[in-house]
N, C-alpha and C positions, 0 to 999 in steps of 0.2 A: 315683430316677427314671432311664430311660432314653430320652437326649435325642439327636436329631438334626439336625444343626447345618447348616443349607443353608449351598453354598460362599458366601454372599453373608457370611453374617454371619462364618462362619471365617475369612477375607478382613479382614472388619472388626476381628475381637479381634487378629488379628495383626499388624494395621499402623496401626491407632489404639487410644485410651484410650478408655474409654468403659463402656457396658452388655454390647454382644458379648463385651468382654474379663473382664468379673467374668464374663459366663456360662459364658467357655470356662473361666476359673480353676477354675469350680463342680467340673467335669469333672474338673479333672487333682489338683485334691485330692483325688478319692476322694469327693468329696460326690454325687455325681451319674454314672452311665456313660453315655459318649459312645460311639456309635454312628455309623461312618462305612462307606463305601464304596468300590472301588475306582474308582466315576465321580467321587465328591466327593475322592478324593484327584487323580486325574486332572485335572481341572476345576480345583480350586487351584491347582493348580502352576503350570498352561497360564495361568491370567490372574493368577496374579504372577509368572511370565516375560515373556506377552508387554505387558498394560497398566501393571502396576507396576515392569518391569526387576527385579525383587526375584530370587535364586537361591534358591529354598526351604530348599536345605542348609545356606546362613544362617542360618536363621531357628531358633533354639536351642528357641521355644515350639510350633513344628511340628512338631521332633523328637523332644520330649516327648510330644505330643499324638497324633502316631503309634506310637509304643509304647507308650503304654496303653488309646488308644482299641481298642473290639471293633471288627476289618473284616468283613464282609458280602460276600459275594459272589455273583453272580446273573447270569442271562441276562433280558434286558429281558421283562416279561409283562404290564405296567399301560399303556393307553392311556386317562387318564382327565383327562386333561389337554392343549388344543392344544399347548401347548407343548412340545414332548419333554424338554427336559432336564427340565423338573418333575415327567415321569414319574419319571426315576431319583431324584430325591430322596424320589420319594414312596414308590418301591421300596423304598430303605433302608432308611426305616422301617417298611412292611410287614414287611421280610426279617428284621429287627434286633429285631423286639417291640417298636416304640420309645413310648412312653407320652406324646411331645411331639414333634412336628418345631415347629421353631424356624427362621422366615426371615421377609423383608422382601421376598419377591415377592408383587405382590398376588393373580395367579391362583389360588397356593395358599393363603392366608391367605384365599380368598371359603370357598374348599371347609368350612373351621372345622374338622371331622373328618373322618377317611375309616377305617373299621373300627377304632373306638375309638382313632387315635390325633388327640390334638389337633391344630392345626396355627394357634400361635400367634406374635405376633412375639416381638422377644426382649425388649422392655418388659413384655408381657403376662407374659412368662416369667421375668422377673427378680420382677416382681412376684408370683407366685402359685408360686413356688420361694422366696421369702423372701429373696434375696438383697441385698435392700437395705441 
């Protein structure tokens, strides 16, 4: 499957235990391809510098995750959403084929799908990826 990880939950596998974190694990074993962007890498960075002080070049499972995640790149084209950053998450996965966007904002979890791709949380997606 190829899954799209909104910065909320990559944010979350990386700095707690938890579900995000078996989801992101899913990814970098080869079980699953993750599918990121250069907003959502932008976007992580920016708020685990400036809300978590964290320096991402720490962060030994980001730099993993950046080397074998596929990046996408794009000029913004979706206004489907008030919110704009949700457009580019929602870009990603147009841009990427992505078969799941995976996050915990609720605007985009109402939408459910947007051109066949799901857009579920990361409960629903641990659960129906099997990952339990």
């Amino acid at each position: 499957m190829r899954l799209v990880l909104d910065t909320n939950v990559i944010i979350s596998a990386l700095l707690f235990d938890g579900l995000p974190e078996k989801l992101l694990l899913s990814t970098l074993g080869g079980l699953h391809e993750l599918v990121l962007s250069s907003y959502i890498i932008a976007e992580t960075t920016r708020i685990l510098e400036e809300r978590f002080k964290v320096q991402p070049t720490n962060l030994k499972l980001l730099q993993q995750l950046l080397g074998e995640a596929e990046v996408v790149y794009f000029q913004p084209f979706l206004n489907v959403i008030t919110d704009e950053p949700d457009n580019r998450i929602l870009e990603t996965a147009v841009r990427g084929s992505a078969d799941y966007l995976v996050t915990g904002d609720k605007l985009l979890l109402k939408l459910k799908e947007y051109k066949n791709i799901k857009i579920i949380s990361v409960r629903d997606c641990v659960t129906t990826l099997a990952l339990n």
